[in-house]
C-alpha positions in Angstrom: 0.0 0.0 0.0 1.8 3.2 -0.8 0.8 6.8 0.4 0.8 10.0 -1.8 1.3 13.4 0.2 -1.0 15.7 -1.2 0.0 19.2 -1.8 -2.8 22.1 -1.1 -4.0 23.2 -4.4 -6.4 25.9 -3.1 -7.6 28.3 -0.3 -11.1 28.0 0.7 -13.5 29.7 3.9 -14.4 27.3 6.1 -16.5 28.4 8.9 -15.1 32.0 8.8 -11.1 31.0 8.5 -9.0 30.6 5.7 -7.5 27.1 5.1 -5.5 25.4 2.7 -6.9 22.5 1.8 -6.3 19.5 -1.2 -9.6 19.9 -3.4 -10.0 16.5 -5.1 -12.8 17.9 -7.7 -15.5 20.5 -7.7 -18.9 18.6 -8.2 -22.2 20.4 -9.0 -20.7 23.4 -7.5 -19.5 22.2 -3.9 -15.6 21.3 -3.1 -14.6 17.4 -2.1 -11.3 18.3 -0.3 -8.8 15.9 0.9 -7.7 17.4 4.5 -5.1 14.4 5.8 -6.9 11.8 4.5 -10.3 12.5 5.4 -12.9 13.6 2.5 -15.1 16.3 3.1 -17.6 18.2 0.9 -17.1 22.3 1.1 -20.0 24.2 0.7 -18.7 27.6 -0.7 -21.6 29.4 -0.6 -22.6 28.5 3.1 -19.1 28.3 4.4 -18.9 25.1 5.6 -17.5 21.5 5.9 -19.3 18.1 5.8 -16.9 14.9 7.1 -18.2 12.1 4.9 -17.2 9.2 6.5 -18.0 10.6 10.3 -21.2 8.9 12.0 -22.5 11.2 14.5 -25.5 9.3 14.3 -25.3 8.0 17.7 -27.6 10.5 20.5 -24.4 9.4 23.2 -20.8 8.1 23.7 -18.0 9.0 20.6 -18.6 9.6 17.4 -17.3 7.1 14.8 -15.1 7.3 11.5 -16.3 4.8 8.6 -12.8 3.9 6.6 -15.8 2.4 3.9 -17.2 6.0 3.6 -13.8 8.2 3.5 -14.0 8.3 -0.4 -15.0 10.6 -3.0 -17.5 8.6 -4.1 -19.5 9.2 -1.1 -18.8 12.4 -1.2 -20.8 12.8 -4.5 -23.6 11.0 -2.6 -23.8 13.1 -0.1 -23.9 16.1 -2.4 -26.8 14.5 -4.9 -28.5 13.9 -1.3 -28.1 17.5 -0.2 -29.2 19.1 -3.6 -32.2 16.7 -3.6 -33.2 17.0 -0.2 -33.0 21.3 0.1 -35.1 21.0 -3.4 -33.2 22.1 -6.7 -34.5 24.9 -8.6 -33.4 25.6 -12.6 -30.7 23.2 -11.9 -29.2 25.1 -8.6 -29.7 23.9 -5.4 -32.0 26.1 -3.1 -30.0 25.7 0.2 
């Protein structure tokens, strides 16, 4: 199994901060960034971050990572979720 370093490529706000982060791809207008080997989805527009493969699904005790999850294909899940879910309007997601 072999490891690749990923370099930053770009400068996103996250949450009101600047951060340098490895964006894998840009899918239907939302970031999936590598940040140390986790995948997240940035939301530009909001601000925010999404950690795929985190279950917080639990109402007590420690959240859990899902190694199964930490990919970009979920990631794209996540964001047809998201877009479906908040109701798309002329293509564009209302949220």
């Amino acid at each position: 199994m072999s490891t690749t370093t990923l370099v930053p490529n770009e400068v996103i706000t996250a949450y009101g901060e600047l951060r340098q982060v490895h964006v894998c791809e840009t899918y239907k207008g939302f970031n999936i960034i590598d940040t140390g080997g986790v995948i997240q989805v940035h939301d530009p527009k909001h601000e925010t971050l999404f950690i795929v493969a985190l279950d917080d699904s639990k109402t007590c005790g420690h959240r859990v990572m899902v190694a199964e999850a930490n990919n970009v294909a979920t990631a794209r899940k996540y964001i047809n979720w998201l877009r479906k879910s908040k109701g798309e309007s002329n293509g564009k997601a209302t949220a």
